[in-house]
OpenMM code with the backbone's topology and positions (N, CA, C; nanometers):
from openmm import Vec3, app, unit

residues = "UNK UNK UNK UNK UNK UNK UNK UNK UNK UNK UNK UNK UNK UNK UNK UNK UNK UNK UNK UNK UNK UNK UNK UNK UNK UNK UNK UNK UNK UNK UNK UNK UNK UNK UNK UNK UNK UNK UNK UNK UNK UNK UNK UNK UNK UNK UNK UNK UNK UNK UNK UNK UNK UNK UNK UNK UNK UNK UNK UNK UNK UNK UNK UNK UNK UNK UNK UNK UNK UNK UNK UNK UNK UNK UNK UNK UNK UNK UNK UNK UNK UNK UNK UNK UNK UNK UNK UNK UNK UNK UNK UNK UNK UNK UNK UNK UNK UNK UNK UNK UNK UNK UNK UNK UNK UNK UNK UNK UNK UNK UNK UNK UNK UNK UNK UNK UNK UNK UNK UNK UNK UNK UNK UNK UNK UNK UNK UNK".split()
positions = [
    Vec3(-0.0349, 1.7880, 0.1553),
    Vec3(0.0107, 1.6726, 0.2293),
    Vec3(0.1067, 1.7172, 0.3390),
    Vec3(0.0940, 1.6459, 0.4593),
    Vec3(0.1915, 1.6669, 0.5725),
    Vec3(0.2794, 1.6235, 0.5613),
    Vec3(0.4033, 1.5962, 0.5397),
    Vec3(0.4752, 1.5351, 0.5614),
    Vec3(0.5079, 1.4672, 0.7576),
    Vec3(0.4879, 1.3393, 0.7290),
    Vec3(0.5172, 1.3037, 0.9025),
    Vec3(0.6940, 1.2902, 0.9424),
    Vec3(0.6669, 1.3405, 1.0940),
    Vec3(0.8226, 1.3009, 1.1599),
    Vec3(0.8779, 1.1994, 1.0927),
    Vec3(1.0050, 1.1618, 1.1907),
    Vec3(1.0913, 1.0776, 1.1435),
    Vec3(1.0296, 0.9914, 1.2832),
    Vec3(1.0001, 1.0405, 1.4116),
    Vec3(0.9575, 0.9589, 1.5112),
    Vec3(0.8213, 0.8958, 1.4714),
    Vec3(0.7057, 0.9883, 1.4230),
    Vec3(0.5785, 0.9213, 1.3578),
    Vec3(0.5858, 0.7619, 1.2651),
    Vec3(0.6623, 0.7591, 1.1867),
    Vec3(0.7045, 0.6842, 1.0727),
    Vec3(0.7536, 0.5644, 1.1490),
    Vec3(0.8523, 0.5868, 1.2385),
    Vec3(0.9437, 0.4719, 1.3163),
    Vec3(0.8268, 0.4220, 1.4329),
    Vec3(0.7548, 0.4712, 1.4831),
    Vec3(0.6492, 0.4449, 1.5908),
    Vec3(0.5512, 0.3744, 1.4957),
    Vec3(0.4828, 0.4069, 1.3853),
    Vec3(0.4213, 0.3485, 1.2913),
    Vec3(0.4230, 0.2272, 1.2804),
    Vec3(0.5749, 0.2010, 1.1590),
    Vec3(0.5818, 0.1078, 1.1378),
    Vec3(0.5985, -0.0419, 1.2083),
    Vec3(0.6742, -0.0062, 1.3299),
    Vec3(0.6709, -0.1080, 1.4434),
    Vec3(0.5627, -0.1557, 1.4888),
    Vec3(0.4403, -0.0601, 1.5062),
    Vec3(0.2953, -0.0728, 1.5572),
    Vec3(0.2763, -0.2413, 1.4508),
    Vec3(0.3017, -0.1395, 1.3109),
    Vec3(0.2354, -0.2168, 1.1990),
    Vec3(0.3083, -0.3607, 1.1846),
    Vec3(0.4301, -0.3684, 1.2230),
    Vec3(0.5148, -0.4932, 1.1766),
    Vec3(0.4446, -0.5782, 1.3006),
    Vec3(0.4091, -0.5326, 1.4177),
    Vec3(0.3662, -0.6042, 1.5554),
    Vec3(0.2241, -0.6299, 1.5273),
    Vec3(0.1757, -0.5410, 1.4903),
    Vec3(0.0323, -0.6064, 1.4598),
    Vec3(0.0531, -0.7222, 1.3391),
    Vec3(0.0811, -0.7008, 1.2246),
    Vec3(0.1126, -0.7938, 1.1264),
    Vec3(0.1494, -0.9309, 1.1799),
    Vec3(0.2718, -0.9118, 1.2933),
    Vec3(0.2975, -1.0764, 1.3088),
    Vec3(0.2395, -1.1132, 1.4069),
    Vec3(0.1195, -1.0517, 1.5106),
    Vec3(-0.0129, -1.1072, 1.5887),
    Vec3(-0.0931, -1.1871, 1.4819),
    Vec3(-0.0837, -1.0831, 1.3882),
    Vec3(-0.2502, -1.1708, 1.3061),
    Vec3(-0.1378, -1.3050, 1.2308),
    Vec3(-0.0537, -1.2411, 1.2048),
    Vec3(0.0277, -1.3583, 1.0985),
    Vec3(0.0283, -1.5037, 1.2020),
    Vec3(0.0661, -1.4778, 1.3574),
    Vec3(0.0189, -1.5901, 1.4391),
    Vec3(-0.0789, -1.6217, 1.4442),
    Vec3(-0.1597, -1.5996, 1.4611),
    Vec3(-0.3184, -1.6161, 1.4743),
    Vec3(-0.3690, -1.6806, 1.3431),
    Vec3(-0.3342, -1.6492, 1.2201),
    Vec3(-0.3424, -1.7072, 1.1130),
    Vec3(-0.3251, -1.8531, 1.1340),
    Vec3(-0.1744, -1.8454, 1.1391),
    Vec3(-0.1027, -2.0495, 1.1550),
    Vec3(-0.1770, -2.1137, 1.2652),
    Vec3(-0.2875, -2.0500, 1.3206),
    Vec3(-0.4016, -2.1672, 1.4334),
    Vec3(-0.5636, -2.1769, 1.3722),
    Vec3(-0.5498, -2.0973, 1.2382),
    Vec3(-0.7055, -2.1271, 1.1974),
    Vec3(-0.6880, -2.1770, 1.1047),
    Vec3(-0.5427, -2.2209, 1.0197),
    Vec3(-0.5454, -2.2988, 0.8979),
    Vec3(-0.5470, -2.4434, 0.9251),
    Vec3(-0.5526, -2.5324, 0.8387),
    Vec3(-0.5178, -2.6621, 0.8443),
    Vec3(-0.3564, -2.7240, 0.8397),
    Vec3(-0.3491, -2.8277, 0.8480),
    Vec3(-0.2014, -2.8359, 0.8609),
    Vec3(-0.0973, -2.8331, 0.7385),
    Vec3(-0.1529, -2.9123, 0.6380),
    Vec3(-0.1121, -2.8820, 0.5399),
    Vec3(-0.0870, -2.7138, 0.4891),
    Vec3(-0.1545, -2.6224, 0.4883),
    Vec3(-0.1362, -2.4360, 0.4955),
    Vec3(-0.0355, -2.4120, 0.5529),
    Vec3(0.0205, -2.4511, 0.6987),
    Vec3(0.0893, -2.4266, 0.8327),
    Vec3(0.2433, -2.4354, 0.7444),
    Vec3(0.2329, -2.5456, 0.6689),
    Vec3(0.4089, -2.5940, 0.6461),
    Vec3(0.3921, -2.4586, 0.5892),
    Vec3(0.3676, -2.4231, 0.4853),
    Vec3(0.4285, -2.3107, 0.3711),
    Vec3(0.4389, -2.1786, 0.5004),
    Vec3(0.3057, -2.1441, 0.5800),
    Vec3(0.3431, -2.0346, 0.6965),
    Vec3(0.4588, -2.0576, 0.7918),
    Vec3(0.4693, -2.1659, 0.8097),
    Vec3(0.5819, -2.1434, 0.9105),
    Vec3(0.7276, -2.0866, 0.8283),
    Vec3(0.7675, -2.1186, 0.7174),
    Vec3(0.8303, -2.0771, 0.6089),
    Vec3(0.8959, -1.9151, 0.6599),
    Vec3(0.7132, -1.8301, 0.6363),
    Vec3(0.7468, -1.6971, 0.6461),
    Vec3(0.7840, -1.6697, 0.7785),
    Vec3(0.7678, -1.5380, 0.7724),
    Vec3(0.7698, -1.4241, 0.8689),
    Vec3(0.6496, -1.4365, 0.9246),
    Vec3(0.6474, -1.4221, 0.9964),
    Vec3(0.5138, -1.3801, 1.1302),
    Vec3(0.4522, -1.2398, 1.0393),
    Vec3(0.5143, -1.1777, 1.0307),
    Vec3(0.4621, -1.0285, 0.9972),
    Vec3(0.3910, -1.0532, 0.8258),
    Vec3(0.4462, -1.1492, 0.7633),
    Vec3(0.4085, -1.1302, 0.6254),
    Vec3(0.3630, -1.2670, 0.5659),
    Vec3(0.2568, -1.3233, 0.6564),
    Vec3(0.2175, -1.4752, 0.6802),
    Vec3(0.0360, -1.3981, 0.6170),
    Vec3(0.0210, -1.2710, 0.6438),
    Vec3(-0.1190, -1.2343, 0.5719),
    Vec3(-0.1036, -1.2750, 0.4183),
    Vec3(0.0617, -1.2537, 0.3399),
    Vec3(0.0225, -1.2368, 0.2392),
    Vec3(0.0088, -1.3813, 0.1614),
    Vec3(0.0046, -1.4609, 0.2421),
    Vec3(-0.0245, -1.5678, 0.1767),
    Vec3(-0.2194, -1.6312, 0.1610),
    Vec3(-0.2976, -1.5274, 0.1989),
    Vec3(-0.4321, -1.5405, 0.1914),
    Vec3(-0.4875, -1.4160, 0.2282),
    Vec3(-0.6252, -1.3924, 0.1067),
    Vec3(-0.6536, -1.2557, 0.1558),
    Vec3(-0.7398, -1.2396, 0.2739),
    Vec3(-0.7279, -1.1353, 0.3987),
    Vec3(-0.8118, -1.1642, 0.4723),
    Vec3(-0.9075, -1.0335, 0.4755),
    Vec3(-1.0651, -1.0560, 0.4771),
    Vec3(-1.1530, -0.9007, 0.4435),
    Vec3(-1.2571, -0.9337, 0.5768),
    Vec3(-1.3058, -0.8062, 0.5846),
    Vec3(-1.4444, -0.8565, 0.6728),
    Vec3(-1.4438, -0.8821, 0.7804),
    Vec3(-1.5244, -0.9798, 0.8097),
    Vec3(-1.4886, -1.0582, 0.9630),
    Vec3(-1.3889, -1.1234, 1.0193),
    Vec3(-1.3384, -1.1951, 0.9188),
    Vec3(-1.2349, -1.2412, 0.9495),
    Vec3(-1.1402, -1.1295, 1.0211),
    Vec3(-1.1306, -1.0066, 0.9295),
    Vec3(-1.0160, -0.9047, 0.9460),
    Vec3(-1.0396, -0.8432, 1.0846),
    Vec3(-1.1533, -0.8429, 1.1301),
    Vec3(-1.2055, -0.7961, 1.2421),
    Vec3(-1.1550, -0.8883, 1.3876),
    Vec3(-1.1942, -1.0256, 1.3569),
    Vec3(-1.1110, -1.1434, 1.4306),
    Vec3(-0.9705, -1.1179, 1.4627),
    Vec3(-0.9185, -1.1144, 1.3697),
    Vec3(-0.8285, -1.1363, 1.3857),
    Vec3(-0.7478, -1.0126, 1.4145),
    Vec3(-0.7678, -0.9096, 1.4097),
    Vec3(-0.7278, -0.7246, 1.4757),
    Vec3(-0.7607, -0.7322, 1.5955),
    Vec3(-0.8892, -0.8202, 1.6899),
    Vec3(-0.9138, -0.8060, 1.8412),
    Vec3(-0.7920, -0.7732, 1.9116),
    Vec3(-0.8286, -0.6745, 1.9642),
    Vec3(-0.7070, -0.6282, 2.0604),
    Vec3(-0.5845, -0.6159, 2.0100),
    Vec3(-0.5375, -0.5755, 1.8913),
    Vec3(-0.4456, -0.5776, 1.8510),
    Vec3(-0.3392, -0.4305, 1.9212),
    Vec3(-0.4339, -0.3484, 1.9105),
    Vec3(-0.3853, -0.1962, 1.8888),
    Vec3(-0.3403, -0.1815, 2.0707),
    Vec3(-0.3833, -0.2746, 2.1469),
    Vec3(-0.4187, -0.2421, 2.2966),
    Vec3(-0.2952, -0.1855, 2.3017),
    Vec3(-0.1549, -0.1956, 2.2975),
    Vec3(-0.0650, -0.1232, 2.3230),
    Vec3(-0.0380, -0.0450, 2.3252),
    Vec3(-0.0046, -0.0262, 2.1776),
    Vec3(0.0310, 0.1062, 2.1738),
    Vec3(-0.0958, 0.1898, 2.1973),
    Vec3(-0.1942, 0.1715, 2.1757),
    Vec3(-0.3296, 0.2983, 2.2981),
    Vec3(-0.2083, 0.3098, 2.4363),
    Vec3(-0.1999, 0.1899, 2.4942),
    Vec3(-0.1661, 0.2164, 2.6011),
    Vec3(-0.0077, 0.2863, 2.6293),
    Vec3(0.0602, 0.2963, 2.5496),
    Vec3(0.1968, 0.3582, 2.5572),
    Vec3(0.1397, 0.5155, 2.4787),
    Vec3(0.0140, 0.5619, 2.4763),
    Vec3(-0.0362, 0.6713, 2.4726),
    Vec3(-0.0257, 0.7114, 2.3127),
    Vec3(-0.0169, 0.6376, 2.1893),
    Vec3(0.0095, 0.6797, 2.0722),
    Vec3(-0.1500, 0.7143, 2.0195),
    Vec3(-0.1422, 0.8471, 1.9466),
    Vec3(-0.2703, 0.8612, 1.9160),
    Vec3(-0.3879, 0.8289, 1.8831),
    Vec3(-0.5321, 0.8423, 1.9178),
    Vec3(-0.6045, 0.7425, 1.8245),
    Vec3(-0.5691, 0.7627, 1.6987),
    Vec3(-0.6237, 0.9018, 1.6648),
    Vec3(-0.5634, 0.9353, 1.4983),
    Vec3(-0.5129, 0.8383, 1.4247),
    Vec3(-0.3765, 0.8456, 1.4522),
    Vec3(-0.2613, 0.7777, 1.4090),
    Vec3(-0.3006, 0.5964, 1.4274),
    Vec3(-0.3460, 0.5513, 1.5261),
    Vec3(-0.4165, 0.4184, 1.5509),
    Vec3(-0.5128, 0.3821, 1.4193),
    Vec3(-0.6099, 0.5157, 1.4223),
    Vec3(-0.7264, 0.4427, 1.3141),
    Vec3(-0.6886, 0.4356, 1.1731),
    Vec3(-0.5570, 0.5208, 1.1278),
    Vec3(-0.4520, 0.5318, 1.0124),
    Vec3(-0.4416, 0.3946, 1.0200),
    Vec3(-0.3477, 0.3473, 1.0925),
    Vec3(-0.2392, 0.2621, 1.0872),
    Vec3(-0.3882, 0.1285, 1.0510),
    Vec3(-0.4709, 0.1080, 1.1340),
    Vec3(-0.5056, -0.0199, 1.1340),
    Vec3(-0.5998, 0.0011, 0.9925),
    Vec3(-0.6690, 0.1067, 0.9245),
    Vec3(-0.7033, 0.1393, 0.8055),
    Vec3(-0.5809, 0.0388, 0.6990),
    Vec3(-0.4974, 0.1379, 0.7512),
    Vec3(-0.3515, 0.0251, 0.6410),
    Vec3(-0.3090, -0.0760, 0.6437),
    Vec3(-0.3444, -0.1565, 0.7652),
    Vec3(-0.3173, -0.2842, 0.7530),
    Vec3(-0.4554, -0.3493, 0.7431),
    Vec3(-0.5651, -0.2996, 0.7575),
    Vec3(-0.6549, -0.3987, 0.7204),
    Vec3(-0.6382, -0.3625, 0.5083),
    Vec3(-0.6050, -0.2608, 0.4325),
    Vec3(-0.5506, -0.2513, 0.3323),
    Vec3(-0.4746, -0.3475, 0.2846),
    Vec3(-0.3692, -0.4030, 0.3707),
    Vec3(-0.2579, -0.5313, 0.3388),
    Vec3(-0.3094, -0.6390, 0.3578),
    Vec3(-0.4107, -0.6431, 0.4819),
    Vec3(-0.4838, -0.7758, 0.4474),
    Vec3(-0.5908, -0.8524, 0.3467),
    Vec3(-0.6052, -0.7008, 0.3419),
    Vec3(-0.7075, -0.7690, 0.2200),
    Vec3(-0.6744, -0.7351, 0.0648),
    Vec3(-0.5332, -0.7033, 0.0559),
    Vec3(-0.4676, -0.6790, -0.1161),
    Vec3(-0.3822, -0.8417, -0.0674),
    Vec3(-0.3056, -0.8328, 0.0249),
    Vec3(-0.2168, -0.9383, 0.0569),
    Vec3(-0.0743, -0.9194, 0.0315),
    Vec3(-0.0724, -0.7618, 0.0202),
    Vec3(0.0559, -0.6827, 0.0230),
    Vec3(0.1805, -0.6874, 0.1299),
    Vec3(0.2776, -0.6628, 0.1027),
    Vec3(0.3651, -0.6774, 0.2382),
    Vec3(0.3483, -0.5283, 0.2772),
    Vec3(0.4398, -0.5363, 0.4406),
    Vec3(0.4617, -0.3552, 0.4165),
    Vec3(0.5736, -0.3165, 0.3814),
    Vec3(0.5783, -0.1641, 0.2746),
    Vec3(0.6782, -0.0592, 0.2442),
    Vec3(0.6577, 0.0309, 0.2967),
    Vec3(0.7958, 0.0869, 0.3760),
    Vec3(0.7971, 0.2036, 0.4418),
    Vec3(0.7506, 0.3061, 0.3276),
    Vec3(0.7445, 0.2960, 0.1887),
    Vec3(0.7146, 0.4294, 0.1284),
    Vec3(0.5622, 0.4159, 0.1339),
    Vec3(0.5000, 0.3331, 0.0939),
    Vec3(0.3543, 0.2971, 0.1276),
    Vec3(0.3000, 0.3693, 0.2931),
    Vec3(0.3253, 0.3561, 0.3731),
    Vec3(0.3598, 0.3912, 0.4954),
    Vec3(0.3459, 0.5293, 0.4754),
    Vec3(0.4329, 0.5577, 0.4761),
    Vec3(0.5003, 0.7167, 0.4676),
    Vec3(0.4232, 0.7344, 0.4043),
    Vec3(0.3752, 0.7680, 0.2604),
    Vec3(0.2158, 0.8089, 0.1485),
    Vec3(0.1090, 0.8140, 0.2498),
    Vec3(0.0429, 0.7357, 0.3387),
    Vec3(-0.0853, 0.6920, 0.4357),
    Vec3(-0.0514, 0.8023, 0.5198),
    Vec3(0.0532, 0.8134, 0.5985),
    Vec3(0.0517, 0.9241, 0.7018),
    Vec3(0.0356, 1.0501, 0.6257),
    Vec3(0.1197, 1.0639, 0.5917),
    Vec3(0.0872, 1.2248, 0.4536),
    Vec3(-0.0117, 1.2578, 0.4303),
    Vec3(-0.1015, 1.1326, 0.4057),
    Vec3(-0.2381, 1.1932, 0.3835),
    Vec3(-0.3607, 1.2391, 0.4965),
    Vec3(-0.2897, 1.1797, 0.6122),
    Vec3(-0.3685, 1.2240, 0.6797),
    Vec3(-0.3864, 1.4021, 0.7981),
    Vec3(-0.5089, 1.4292, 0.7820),
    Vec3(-0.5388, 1.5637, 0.7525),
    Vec3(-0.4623, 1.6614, 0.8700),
    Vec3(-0.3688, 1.6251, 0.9755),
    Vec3(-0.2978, 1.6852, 1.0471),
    Vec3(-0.1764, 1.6232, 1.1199),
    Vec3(-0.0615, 1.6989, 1.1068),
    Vec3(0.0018, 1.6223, 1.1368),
    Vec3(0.0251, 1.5757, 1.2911),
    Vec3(0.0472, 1.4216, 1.2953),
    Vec3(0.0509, 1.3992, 1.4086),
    Vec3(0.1811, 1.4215, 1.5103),
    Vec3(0.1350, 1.4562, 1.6747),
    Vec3(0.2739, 1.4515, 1.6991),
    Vec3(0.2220, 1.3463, 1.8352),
    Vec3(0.3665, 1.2921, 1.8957),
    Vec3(0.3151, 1.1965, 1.9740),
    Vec3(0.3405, 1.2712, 2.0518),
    Vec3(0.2782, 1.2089, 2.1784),
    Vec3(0.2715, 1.2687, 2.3517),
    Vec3(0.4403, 1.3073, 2.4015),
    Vec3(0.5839, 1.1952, 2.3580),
    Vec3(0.6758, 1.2422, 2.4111),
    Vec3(0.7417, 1.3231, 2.3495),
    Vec3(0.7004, 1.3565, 2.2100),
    Vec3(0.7662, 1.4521, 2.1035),
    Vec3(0.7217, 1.5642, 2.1783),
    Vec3(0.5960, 1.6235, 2.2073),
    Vec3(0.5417, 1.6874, 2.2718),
    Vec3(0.6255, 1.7739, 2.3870),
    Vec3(0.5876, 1.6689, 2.4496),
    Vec3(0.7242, 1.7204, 2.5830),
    Vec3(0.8004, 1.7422, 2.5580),
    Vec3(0.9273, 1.7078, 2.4387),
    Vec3(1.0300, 1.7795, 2.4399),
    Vec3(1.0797, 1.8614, 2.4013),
    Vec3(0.9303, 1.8927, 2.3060),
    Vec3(0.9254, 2.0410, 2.2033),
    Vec3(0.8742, 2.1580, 2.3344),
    Vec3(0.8066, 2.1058, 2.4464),
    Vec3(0.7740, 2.1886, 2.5630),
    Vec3(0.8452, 2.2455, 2.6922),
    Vec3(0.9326, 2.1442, 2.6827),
    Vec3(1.0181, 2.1633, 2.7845),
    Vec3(1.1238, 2.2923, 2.7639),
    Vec3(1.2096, 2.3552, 2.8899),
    Vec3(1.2592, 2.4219, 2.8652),
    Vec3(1.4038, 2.3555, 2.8228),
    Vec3(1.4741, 2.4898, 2.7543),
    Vec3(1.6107, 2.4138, 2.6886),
    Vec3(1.6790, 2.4026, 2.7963),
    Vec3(1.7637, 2.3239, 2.8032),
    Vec3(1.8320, 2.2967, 2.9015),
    Vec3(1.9525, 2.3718, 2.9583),
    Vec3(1.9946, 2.4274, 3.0581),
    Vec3(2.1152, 2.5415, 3.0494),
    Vec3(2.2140, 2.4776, 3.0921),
    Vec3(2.3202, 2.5147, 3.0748),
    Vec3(2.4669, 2.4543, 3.1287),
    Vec3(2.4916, 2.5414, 3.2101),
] * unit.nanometer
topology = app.Topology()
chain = topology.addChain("A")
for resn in residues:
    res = topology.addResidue(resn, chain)
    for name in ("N", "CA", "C"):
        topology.addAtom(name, app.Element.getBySymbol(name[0]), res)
C-alpha cells in the first residue's frame, strides 16, 4: 500500500465533500415535497445518505460533477478513485470518513502526485 500525501488526502476530500453536496442538491429537486423537509434538515454533502442511490440514477446525478477539478488539472487517476468512492457512498448510503478516504487512496496502485506538488519538488531551492 502507498501511503498518500497529506496534499492528495486534503485535495481528495474537498473534491468528495463538493461532489457530495452537488448530488445532495440535485437530490432535494427529484424528491417530492414531503422527502425535501427531512433533506433540507441535512447537509448538502450527506443528503445521499438518506436514500440509496445505484445505477442510473448514480450516473444522473455525477453528470459533470468532476468538471473541476479535471480542470484545476487533478489527476484522472485520482478522479476515477475518488468518484469509484463516492458512487460506493451512494449506494451503501454512508457518510464520508477521512479514514475510509485515506484506505481508497492507499490502495491505489501508484502513488499519486498532483501537478503543483510536482513543481515544487522540481523547482530549484531557493538561494538567499
Amino acid at each position: 500500500m502507498v501511503q498518500p500525501t497529506a496534499a492528495v488526502v486534503a485535495v481528495s476530500e474537498m473534491a468528495v465533500v463538493r461532489v457530495l453536496e452537488l448530488v445532495g442538491n440535485r437530490l432535494m429537486s427529484r424528491h417530492s415535497r414531503s422527502d425535501r423537509g427531512a433533506l433540507q434538515r441535512m447537509p448538502p454533502w450527506d443528503r445521499h445518505s438518506y436514500f440509496r442511490v445505484t445505477g442510473e440514477e448514480a450516473d444522473r446525478l455525477l453528470a459533470d460533477v468532476w468538471a473541476v477539478p479535471a480542470q484545476r488539472e487533478v489527476p484522472e487517476e485520482l478522479l476515477r478513485a475518488l468518484d469509484t468512492y463516492v458512487r460506493l457512498l451512494l449506494a451503501s448510503g454512508h457518510s464520508l470518513h477521512r479514514p475510509d478516504l485515506v484506505q481508497t487512496l492507499s490502495r491505489m496502485p501508484q502513488r499519486v502526485v498532483l501537478p503543483w506538488e510536482a513543481a515544487e519538488s522540481s523547482a530549484d531551492p531557493a538561494t538567499p
